[in-house]
VEXDREN-2710 file (C-alpha; in Angstrom, 1 decimal):
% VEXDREN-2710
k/r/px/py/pz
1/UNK/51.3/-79.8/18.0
2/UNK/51.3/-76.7/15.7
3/UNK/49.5/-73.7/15.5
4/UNK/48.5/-72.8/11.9
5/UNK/47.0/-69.7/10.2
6/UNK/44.1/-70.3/8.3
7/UNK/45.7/-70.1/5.3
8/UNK/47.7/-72.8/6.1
9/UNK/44.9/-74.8/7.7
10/UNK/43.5/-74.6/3.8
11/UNK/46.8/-75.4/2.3
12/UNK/47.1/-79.1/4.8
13/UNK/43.6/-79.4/3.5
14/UNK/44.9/-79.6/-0.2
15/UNK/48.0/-81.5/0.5
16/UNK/46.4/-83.6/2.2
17/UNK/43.9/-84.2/-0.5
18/UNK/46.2/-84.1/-3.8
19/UNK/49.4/-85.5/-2.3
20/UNK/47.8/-87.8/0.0
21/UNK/44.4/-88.7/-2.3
22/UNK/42.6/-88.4/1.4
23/UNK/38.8/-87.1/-0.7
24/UNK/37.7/-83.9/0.5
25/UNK/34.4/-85.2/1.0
26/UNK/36.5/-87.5/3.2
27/UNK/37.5/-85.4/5.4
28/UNK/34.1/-83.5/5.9
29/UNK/32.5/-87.0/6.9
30/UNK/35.6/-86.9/9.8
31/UNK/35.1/-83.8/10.7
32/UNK/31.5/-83.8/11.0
33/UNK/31.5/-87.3/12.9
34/UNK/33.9/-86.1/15.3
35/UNK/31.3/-83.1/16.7
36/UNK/28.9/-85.8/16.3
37/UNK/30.9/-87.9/18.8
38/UNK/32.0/-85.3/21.2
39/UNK/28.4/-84.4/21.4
40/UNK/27.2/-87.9/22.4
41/UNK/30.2/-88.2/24.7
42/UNK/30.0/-85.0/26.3
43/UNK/26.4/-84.0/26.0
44/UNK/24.2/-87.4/26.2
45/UNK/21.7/-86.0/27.7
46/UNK/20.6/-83.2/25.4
47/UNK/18.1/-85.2/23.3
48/UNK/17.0/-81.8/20.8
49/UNK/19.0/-80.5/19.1
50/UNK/19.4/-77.5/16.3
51/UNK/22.2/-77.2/13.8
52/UNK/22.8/-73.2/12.6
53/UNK/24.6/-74.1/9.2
54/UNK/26.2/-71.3/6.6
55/UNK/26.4/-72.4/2.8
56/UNK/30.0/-73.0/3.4
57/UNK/32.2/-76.2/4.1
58/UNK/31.4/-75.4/7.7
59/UNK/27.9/-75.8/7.1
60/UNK/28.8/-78.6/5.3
61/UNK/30.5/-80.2/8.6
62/UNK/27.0/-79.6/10.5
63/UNK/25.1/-81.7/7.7
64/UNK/27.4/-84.2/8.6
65/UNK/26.9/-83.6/12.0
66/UNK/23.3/-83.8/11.9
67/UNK/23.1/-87.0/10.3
68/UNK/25.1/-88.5/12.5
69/UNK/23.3/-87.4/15.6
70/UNK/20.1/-88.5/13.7
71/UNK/21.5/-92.1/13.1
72/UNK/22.0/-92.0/17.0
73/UNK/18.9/-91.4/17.8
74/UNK/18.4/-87.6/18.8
75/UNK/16.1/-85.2/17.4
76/UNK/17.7/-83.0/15.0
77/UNK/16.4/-80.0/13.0
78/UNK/18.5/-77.8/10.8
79/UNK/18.4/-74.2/9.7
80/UNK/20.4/-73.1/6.9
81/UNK/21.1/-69.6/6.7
82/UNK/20.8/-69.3/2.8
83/UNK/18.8/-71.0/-0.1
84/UNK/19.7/-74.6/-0.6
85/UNK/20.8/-73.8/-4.3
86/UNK/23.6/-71.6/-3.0
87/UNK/25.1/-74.5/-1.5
88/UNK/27.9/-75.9/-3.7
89/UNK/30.3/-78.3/-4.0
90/UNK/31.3/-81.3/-0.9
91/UNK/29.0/-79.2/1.3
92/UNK/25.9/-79.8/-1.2
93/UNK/26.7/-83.6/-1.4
94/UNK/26.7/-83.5/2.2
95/UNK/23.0/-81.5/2.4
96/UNK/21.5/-83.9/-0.3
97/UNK/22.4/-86.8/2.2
98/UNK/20.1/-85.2/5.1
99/UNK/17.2/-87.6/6.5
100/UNK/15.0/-84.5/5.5
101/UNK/15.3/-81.2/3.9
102/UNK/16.6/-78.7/5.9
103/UNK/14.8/-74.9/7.0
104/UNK/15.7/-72.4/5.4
105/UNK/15.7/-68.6/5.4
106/UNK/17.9/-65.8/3.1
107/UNK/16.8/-62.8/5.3
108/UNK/16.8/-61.8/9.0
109/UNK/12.9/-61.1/8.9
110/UNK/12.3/-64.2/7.8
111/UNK/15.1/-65.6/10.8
112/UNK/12.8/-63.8/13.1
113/UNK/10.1/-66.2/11.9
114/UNK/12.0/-69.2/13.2
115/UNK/12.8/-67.9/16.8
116/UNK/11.2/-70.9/18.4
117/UNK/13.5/-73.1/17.0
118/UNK/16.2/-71.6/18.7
119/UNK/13.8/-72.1/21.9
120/UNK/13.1/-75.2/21.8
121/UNK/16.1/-77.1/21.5
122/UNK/18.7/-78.7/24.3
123/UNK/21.7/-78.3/22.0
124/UNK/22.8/-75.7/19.1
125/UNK/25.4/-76.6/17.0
126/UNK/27.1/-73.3/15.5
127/UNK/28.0/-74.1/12.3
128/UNK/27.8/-71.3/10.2
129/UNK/31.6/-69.8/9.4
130/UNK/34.8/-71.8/10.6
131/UNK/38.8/-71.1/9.3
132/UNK/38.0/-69.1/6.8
133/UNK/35.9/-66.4/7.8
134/UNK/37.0/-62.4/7.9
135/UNK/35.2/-59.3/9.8
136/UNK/32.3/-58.2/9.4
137/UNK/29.6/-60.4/10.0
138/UNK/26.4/-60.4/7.4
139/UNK/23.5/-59.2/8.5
140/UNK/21.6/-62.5/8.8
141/UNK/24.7/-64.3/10.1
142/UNK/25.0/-61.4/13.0
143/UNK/21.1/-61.8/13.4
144/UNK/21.4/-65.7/14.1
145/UNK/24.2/-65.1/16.7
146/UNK/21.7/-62.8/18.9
147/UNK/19.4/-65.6/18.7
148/UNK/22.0/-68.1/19.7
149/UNK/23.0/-65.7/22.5
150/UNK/19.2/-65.1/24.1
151/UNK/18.6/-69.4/23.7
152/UNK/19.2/-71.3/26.6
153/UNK/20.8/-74.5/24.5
154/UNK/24.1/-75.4/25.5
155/UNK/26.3/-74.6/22.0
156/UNK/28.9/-76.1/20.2
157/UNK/30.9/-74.4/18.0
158/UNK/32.0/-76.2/14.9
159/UNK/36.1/-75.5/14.0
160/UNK/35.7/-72.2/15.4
161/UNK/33.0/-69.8/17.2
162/UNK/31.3/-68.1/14.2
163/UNK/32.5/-64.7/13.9
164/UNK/36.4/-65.2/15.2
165/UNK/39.2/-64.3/12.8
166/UNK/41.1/-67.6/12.8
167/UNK/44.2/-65.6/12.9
168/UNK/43.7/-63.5/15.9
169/UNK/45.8/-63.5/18.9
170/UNK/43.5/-61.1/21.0
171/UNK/42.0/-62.5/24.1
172/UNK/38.3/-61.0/22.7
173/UNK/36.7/-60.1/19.3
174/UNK/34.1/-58.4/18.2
175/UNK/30.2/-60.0/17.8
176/UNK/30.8/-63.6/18.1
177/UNK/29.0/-66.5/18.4
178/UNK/28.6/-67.9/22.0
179/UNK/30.2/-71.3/22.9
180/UNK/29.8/-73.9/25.8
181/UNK/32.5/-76.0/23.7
182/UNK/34.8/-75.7/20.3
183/UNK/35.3/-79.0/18.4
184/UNK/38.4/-77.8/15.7
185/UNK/40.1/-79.7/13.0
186/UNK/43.7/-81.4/12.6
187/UNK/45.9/-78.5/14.1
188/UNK/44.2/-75.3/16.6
189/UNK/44.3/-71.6/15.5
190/UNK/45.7/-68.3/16.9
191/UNK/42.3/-67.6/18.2
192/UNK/41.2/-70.9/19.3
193/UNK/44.5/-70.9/21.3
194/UNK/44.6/-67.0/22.4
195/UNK/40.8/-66.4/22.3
196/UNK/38.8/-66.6/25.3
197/UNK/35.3/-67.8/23.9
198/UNK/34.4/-70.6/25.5
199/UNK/34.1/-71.4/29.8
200/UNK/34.1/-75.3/28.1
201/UNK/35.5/-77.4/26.4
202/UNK/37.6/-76.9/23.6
203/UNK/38.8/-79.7/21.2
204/UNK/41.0/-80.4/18.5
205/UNK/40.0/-83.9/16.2
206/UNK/42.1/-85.7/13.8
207/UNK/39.9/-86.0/10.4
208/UNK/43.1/-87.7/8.1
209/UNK/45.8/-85.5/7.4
210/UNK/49.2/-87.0/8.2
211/UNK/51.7/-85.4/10.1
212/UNK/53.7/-84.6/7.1
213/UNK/50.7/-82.4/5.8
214/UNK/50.8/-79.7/8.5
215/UNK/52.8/-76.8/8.4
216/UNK/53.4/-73.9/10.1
217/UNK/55.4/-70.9/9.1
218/UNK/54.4/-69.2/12.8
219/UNK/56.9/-70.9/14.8
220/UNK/54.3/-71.5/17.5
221/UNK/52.9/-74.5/19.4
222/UNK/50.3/-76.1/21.5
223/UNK/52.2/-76.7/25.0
224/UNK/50.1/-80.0/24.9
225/UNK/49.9/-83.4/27.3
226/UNK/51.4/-86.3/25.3
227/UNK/54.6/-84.4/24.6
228/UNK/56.2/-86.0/27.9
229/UNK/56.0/-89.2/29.4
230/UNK/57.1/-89.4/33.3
231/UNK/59.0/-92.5/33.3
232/UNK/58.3/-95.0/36.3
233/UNK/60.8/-95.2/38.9
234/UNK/62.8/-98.4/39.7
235/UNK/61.7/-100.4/42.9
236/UNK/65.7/-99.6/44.2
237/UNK/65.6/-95.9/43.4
238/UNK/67.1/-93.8/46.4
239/UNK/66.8/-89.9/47.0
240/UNK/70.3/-89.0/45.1
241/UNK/68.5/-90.7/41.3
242/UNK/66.6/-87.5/41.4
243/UNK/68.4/-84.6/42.0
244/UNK/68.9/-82.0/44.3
245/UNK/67.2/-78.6/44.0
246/UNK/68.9/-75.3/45.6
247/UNK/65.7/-72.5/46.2
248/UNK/67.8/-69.5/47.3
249/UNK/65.2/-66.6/48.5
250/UNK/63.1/-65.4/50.9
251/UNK/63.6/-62.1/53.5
252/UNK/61.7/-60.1/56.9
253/UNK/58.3/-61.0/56.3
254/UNK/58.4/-62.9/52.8
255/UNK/59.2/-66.3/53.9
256/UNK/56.0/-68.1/52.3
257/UNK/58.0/-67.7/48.7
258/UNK/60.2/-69.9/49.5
259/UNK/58.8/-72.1/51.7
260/UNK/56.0/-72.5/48.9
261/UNK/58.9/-73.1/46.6
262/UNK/60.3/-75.6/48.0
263/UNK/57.1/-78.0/49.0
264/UNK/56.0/-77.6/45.0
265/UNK/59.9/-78.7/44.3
266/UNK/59.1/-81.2/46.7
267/UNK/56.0/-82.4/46.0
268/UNK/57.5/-82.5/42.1
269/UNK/59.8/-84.9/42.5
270/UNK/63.1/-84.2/43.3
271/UNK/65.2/-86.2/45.6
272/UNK/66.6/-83.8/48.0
273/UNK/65.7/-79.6/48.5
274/UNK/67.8/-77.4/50.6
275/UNK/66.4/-74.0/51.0
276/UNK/68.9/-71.2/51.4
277/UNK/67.4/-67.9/53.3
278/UNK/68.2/-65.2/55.4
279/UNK/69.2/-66.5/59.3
280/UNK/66.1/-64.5/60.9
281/UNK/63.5/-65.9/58.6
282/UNK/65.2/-69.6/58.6
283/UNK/63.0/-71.0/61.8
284/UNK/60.1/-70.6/60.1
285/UNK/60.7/-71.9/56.9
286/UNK/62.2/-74.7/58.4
287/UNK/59.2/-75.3/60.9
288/UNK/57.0/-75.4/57.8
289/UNK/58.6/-78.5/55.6
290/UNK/60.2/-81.1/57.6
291/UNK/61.8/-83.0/54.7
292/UNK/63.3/-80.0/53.9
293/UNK/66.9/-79.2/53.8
294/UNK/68.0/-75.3/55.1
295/UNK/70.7/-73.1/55.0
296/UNK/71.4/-69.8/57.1
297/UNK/72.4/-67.1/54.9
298/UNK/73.7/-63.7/56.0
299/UNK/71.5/-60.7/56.1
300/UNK/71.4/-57.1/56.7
301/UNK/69.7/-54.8/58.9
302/UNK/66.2/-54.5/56.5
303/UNK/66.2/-58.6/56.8
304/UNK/67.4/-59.6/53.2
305/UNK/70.1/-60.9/52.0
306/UNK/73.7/-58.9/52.3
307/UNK/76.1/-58.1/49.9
308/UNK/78.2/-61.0/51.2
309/UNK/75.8/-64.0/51.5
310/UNK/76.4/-65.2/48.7
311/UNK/80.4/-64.6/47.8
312/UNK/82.3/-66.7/46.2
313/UNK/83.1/-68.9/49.6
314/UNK/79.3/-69.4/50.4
315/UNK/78.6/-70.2/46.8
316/UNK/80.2/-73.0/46.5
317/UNK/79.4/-74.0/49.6
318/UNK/75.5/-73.5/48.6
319/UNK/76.2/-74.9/44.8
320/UNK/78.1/-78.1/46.2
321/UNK/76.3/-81.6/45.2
322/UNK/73.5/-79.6/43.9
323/UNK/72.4/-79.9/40.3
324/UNK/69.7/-77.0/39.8
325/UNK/69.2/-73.3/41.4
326/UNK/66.1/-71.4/42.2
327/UNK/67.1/-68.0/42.7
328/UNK/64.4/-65.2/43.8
329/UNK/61.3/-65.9/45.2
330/UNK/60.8/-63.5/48.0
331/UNK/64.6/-62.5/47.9
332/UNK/62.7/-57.8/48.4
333/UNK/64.2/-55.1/46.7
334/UNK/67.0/-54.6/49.0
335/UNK/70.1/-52.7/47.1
336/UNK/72.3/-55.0/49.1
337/UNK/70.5/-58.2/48.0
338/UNK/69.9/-56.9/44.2
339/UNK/73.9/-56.6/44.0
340/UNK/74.3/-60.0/45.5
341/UNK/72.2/-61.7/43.2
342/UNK/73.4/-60.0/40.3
343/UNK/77.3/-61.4/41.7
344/UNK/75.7/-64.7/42.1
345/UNK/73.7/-65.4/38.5
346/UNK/77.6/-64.6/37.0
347/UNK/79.3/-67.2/39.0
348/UNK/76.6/-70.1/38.9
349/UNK/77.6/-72.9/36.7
350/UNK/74.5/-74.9/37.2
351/UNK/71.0/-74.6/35.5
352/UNK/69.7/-71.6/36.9
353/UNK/65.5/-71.1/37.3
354/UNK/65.4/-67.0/38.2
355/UNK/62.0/-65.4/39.4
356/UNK/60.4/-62.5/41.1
357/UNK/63.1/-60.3/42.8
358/UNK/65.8/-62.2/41.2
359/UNK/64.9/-60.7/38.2
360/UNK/64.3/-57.0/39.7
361/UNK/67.6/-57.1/40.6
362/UNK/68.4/-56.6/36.7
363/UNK/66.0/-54.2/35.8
364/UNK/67.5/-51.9/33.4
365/UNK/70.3/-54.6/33.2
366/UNK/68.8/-57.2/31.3
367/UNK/72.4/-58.0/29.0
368/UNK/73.6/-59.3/32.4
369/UNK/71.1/-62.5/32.0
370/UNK/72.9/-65.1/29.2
371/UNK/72.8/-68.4/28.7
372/UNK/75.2/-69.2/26.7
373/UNK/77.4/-70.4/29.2
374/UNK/75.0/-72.8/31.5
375/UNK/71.2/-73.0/31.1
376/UNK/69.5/-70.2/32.4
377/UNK/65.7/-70.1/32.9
378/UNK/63.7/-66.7/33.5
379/UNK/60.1/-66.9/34.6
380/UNK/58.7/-62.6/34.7
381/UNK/55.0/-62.0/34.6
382/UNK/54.2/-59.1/32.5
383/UNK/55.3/-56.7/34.9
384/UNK/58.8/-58.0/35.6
385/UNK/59.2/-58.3/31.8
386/UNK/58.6/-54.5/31.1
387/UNK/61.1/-54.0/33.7
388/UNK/63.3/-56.0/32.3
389/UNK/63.3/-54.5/29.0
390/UNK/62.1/-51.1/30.1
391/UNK/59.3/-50.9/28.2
392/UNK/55.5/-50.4/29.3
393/UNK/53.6/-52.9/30.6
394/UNK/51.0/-52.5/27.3
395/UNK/53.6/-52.9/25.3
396/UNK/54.4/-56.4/26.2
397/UNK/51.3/-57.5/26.8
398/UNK/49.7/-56.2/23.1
399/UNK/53.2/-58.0/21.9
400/UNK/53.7/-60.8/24.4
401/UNK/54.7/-63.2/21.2
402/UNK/57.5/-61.6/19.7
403/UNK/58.8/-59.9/23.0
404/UNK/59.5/-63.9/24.4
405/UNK/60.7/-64.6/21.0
406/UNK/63.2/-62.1/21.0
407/UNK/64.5/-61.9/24.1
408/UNK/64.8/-65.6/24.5
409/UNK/67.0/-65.4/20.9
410/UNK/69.1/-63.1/22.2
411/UNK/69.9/-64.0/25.8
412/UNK/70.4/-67.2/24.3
413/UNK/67.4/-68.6/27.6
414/UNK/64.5/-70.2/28.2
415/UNK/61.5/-67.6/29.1
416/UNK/58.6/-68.5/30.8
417/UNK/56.4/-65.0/29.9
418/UNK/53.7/-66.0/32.8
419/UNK/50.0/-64.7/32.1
420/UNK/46.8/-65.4/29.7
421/UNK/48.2/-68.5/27.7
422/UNK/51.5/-68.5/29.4
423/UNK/54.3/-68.8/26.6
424/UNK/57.5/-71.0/26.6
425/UNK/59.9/-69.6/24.2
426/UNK/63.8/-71.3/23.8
427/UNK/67.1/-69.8/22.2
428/UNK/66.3/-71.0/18.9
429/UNK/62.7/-69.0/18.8
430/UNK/60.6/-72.0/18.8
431/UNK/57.5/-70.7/20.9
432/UNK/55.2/-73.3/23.2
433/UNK/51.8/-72.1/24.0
434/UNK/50.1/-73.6/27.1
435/UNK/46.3/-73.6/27.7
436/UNK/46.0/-75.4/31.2
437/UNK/45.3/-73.1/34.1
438/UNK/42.5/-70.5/35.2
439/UNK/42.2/-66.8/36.5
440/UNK/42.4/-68.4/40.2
441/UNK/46.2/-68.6/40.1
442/UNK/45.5/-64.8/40.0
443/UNK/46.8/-64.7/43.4
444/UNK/50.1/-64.0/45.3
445/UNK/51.9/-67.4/45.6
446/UNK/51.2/-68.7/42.1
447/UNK/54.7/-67.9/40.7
448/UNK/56.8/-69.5/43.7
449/UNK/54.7/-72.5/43.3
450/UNK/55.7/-72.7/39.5
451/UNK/59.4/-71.8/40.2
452/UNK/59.6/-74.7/42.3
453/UNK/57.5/-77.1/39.9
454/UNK/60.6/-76.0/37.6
455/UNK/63.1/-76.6/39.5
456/UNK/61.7/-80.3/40.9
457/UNK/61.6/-81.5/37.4
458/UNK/64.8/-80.1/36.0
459/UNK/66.4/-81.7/39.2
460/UNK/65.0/-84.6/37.8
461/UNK/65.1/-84.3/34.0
462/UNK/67.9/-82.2/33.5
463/UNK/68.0/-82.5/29.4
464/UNK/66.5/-81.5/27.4
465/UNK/65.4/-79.2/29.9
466/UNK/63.5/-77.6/27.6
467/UNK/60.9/-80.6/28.3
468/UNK/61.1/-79.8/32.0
469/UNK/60.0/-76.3/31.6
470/UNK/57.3/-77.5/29.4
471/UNK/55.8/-79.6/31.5
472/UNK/56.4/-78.1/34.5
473/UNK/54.3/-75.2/32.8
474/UNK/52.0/-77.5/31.8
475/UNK/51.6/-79.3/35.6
476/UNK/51.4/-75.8/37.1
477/UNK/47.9/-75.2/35.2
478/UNK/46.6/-78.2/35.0
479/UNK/46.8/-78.4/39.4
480/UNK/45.0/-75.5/39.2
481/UNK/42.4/-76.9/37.2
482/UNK/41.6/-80.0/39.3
483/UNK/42.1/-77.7/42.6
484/UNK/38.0/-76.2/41.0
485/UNK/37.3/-80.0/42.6
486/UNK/37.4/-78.6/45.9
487/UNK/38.0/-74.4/45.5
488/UNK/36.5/-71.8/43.3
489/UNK/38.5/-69.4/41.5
490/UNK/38.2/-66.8/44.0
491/UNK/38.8/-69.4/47.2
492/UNK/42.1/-70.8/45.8
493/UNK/45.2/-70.5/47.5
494/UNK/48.5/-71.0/46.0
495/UNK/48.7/-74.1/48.4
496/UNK/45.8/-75.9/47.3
497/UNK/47.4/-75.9/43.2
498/UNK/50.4/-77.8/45.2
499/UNK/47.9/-79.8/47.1
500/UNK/46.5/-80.1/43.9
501/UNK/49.8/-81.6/42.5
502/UNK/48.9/-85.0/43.2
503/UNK/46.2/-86.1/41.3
504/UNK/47.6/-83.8/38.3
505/UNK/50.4/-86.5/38.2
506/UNK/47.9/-89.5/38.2
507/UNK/46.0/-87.5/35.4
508/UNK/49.0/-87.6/33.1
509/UNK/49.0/-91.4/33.6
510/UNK/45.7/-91.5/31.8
511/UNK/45.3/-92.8/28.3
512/UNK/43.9/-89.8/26.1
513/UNK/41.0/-90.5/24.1
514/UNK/40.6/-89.4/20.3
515/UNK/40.3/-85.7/20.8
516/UNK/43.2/-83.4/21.8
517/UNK/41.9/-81.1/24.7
518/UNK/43.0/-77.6/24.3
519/UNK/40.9/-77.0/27.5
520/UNK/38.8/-78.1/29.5
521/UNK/40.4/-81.8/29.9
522/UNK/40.6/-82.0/33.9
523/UNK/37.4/-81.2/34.3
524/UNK/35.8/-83.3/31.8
525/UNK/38.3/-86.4/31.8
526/UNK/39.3/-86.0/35.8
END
């Protein structure tokens, strides 16, 4: 699904109406009967509730809203922050169709007036600015947001949290309005997407604009669940119909990389895994796994890998009846082992996942990485990025978008730039955005588990592999998510998002209701 400004959000709007003849008042009714619906679904047992509406088409939606959740039976007041005769157009058809007239107040004296209604109710439904709205707030608008923040009502923000800049890309904003959910329309935002303004829910409902109508000049998407479907296997599959995964890493004292590797390739899927590590460490990650596969690998005197482990000889020894590489997870900073890799990536001929140390090894070197030749997959967290390029860490982070844009263009590679909304981006500049996950995979571990989700699913979907990344991205968060069953974001090991694994797979088998769920779904649809 694509990400759209809010210019263009307004532009599908029109083409959806003039090309399409879908009425504007049309879409308004969908709209505001699909927060209607998510509230009832969601929120059953909030019985009073308060709709906060501008004079705008997001008002508009909440008079739709509030009918609806009238007709079904809760107890619904409305307070319109300006004079009913400033209403115009669809939104005014939509007021005039209220059970009863709403409050209303012009001035943030006379909001002060209504305080108890913000009190007194179970549910708020913020629907005072959506798409359209720029910095600053007006004065009565800002004054209704402290109110919404001191209530105890659970809120739901209609199309957007009033106060956000649909186009923002910024984790935070200024004064915005508090959210327990987002219900947004037909395609999500930058700031829907990159904002953090909700702990809940956040949805996106179809209202009637076809597929043709949306556009999107930002080159950006929603990393999203029904993009992949996991076909079933066949009652006579066997171990070599689903590939086998090479994890080459590990050294003295870091052999939980690839041990953790490996189970996550394990536990995604593929047919066979062979881990390939230095001799000393081997017993151990061996002793962990028993369906695993291992080979010794030389090693120097600091226990990582020598300059000779991998040569030409033991590569194709390693690479032999293999059909994907994992090259990196707990590999150290060895001089030794950072020449070896380097040797290594320019003689591999198979799809190549590289992570942690494998990518130190080309700090400063980063024109050694291309995948023009065979498909190469890089997975750095902020850090190993700005290494890679050598450029400060703030400077990829304030430019995370265009930094995995580029490099992925020009190393001709799939990037995996790990972090707040984790970003896919391909050769071709085509960026995927993913929204599953939470700060507990904040904790060492997290990226060998993802390298080996990778890895498990290109072993067993090797093209477009693309797709594998995607949804191995995609799996990775979405563990984590239903791991909050049983951890807290501060208890959670990188083994319980493997763990974790298994009822993430039986989620995707789940039909998906009506609303797209940017985030939020495991929890509510587990």
């Amino acid at each position: 699904m694509k990400i759209v400004s809010s210019a263009e959000m307004l532009e599908i709007d029109r083409i959806t109406t003039e090309r399409f003849g879908v009425p504007s008042l049309t879409l308004m009714e969908n709209a505001g009967s699909a927060v209607a619906r998510f509230v009832l679904q969601q929120y059953p047992e909030k019985q009073r509730v308060l709709v906060v509406c501008g004079k705008g088409n997001n008002g508009g939606d909440g008079f739709v809203a509030t009918r609806k959740l009238h007709e079904a039976g809760k107890e619904v007041g409305v307070l319109l922050l300006a004079h009913p005769d400033e209403v115009k157009g669809d939104a005014k058809k939509m007021l005039e169709r209220l059970p009863s007239p709403p409050n209303s107040v012009t001035t943030p004296q006379a909001l002060e007036k209504r305080r108890e209604l913000f009190n007194n109710c179970d549910l708020l439904l913020d629907a005072i600015f959506g798409t359209g709205f720029r910095p600053p707030l007006p004065d009565l608008a800002a004054s209704a947001l402290e109110l919404i923040l001191q209530s105890t009502a659970t809120v739901v923000s209609v199309d957007l949290p009033s106060g956000v800049d649909a186009d923002s890309t910024t984790y935070r904003q200024g004064q915005v309005c508090r959210s327990d959910a987002i219900v947004t329309f037909t395609a999500p935002k930058s700031a829907v997407i990159f904002g953090w303004f909700t702990n809940g829910p956040i949805v996106t409902a179809q209202i009637g604009s076809l597929p043709e109508a949306v556009n999107s000049s930002l080159a950006l998407n929603w990393n999203r669940r029904p993009y992949f479907t996991i076909p079933k296997r066949e009652p006579n599959s066997n171990k070599g119909m689903y590939g086998h995964a090479l994890i080459i890493g590990g050294s003295l004292g870091k052999s939980g990389a690839p041990t953790m590797s490996a189970m996550a390739a394990l536990r995604s899927g593929a047919g066979l895994v062979t881990a390939a590590v230095p001799r000393s460490v081997l017993p151990i990650v061996a002793g962990a796994i028993p369906e695993l596969m291992t080979e010794p690998l030389d090693e120097n005197a600091s226990g990582s890998l020598s300059r000779e482990a991998l040569d030409t000889a033991q590569s194709d020894r390693l690479l032999a009846r293999k059909n994907v590489v994992a090259l990196g997870p707990g590999l150290g900073s060895d001089a030794d082992t950072a020449k070896a890799v380097r040797e290594f990536v320019a003689r591999c001929s198979l799809p190549l996942v590289i992570d942690a140390d494998g990518l130190n090894a080309f700090a400063g070197n980063a024109k050694l990485l291309d995948g023009s030749d065979r498909p190469l997959v890089l997975t750095p967290h902020p850090g190993e990025m700005a290494r890679l390029i050598a450029k400060p860490i703030s400077e990829i982070e304030s430019n995370r978008i265009e930094v995995a844009r580029n490099f992925a263009r020009e190393h001709h590679l799939i990037l995996v730039l790990k972090g707040w909304r984790t970003l896919i981006a391909d050769a071709q500049g085509e960026i995927w955005v993913n929204t599953t996950g939470n700060p507990g995979l904040a904790k060492g571990g997290s990226g060998d588990v993802l390298t080996g989700i990778i890895v498990g699913l290109i072993a067993q979907f090797p093209r477009p592999l693309v797709e594998a990344v995607r949804l191995a991205v995609y799996l990775h968060g979405l563990a984590a998510d239903l791991a909050l069953e049983k951890q807290t974001e501060r208890t959670m090991l990188a083994t319980d998002v493997i763990a974790a694994l298994v009822p993430a797979f039986r989620h995707l088998e789940k039909p998906s209701d009506d609303f797209a769920w940017i985030q939020g779904e495991a929890q509510h649809r587990a």
